[in-house]
N, C-alpha and C positions, 0 to 999 in steps of 0.2 A: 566540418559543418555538421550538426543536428541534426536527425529528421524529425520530423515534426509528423506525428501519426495523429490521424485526425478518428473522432470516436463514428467508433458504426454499429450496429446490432450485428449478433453473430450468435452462431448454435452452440459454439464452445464443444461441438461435439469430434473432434479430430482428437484420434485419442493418442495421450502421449507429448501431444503439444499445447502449450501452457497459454491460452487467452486472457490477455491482461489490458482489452478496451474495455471503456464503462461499456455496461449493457452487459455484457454475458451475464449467465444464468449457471447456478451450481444445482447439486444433489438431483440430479437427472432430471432437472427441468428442458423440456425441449422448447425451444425460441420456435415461434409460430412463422409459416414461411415469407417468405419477402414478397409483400404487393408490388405490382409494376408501378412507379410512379408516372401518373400524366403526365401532359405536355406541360412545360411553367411557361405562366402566359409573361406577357413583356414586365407587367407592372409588378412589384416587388410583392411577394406575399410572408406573412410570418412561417418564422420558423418554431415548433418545439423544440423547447428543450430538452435533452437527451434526458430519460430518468435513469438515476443513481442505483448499481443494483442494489437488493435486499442480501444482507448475509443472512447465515445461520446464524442463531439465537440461541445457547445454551445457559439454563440459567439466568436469563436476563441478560447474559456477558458475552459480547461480540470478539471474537478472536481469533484474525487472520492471518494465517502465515507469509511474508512473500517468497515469492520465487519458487513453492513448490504447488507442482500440479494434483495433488493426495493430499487427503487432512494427518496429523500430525499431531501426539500424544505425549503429554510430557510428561516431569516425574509426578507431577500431584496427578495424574490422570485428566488435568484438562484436554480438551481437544480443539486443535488451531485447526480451521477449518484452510482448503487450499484457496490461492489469494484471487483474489477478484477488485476490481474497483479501481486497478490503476489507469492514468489516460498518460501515454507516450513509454519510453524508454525501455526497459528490457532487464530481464534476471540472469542470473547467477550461480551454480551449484560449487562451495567448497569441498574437497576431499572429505572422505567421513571422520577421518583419525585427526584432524585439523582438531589441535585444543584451544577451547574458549575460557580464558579466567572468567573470573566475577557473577559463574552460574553453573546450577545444575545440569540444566539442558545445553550444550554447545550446540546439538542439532537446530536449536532453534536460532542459531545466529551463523549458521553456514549457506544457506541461500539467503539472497535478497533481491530485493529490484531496486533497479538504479537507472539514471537520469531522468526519471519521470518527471510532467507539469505537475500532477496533482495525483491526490485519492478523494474516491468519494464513496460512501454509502448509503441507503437510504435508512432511519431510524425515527420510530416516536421521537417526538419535541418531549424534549425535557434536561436535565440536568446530567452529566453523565465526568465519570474522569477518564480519561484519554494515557493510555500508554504508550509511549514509542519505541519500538527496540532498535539500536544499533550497535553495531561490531565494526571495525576499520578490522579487516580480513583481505585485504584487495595488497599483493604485495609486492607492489609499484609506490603507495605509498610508507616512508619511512621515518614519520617525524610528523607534528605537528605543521599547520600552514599549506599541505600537501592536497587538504579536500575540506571547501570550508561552501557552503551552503546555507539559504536561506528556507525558512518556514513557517507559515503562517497556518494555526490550527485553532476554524474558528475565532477567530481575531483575534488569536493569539501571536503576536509575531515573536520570533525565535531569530534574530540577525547575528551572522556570522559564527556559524554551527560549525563546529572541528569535531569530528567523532573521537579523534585521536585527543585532544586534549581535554574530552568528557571522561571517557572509557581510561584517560592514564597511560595509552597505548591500545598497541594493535594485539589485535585478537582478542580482546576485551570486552566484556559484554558494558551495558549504556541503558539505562529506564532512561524516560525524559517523562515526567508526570503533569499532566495539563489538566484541571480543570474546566468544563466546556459547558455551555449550555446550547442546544438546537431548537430553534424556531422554525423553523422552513421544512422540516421532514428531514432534512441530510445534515450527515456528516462529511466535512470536507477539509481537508488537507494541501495548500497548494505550497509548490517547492520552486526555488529558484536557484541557478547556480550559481560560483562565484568562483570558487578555484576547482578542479574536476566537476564530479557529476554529487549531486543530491544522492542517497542511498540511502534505504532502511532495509529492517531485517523481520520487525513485524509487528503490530498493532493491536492495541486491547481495548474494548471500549467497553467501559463499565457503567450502569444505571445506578444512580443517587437517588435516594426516599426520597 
């Protein structure tokens, strides 16, 4: 059975351990303290909706690592900043010597977070292309059919996603390139499973003139 982790605010200040509900806060923002909520009266009252956090912004270029708690530097000297925005499921660290075909960086396809609902973050409305990374590194699966999942990015649907028959195999790095455009302020990502767990390895979002 699933659990089902429901989003809350959080100071993300526990150091060492990796906060992965919407709402935390990066680059030593500190979360203001928790008000007592009143009494709810009988009659139903609205609720807000949770806001989406803000990443770092380098360059115009949003770029998240999952599953590590430190930002993360690769060969061209970008910086993936540590991951934020997922709602449910939990990461991952592979050994460091783990080889990854199909890229420079392996480090960037050795942690991830897996069986999450969604990602979200907050971003100007505008046009933007969307990266996906993944790696099938998990070595329980061995073959194609073994972890196949769904995704929807920005209405984009993606049905019946096999990292293993994207990537060629296992331990094989995977772009998935999306075009997107955001109205609403967020970016959002939701995932659904079908055989194992949904899993990624890490995220890019790029701004278009």
């Amino acid at each position: 059975m699933r659990n089902i982790l429901v989003p809350i605010v959080c100071a993300c200040a526990a150091a060492g351990i990796l906060a992965s509900v919407t709402g935390c806060r990066t680059d030593n923002q500190i979360a203001a303290p928790a008000t007592p909520t009143a009494a709810v009266a009988s009659t139903a009252a609205t609720t807000a909706a949770p806001t989406p956090p803000t990443p770092v912004v380098k360059g115009g270029v949003i770029r998240i690592k999952a599953g590590l708690s430190e930002p993360f530097t690769d060969s061209a000297g970008n910086v993936w900043q540590a991951e934020i925005g997922f709602e449910g499921g939990d990461v991952v660290s592979r050994d460091a010597s783990l080889a990854i075909g199909n890229t420079k960086d392996a480090e960037l396809f050795r942690t991830e977070h897996y069986s999450m609902d969604s990602f979200s973050c907050g971003v100007s409305n505008g046009k933007y292309i969307a990266k996906l990374y993944f790696a099938e590194t998990f070595d329980s699966i061995t073959g194609p059919g073994q972890r196949v999942f769904s995704f929807n990015v920005q209405g984009h649907e993606f049905k019946d996603f096999d990292v293993w028959v994207k990537a060629g195999g296992s331990n094989k790095a995977y772009v998935e390139t999306v075009p997107v455009e955001v109205t609403d302020g967020k970016f959002k990502i939701v995932f659904t499973p079908n055989v194992e767990n949904p899993q990624i390895n890490a995220i890019e979002i790029i701004p278009q003139s």
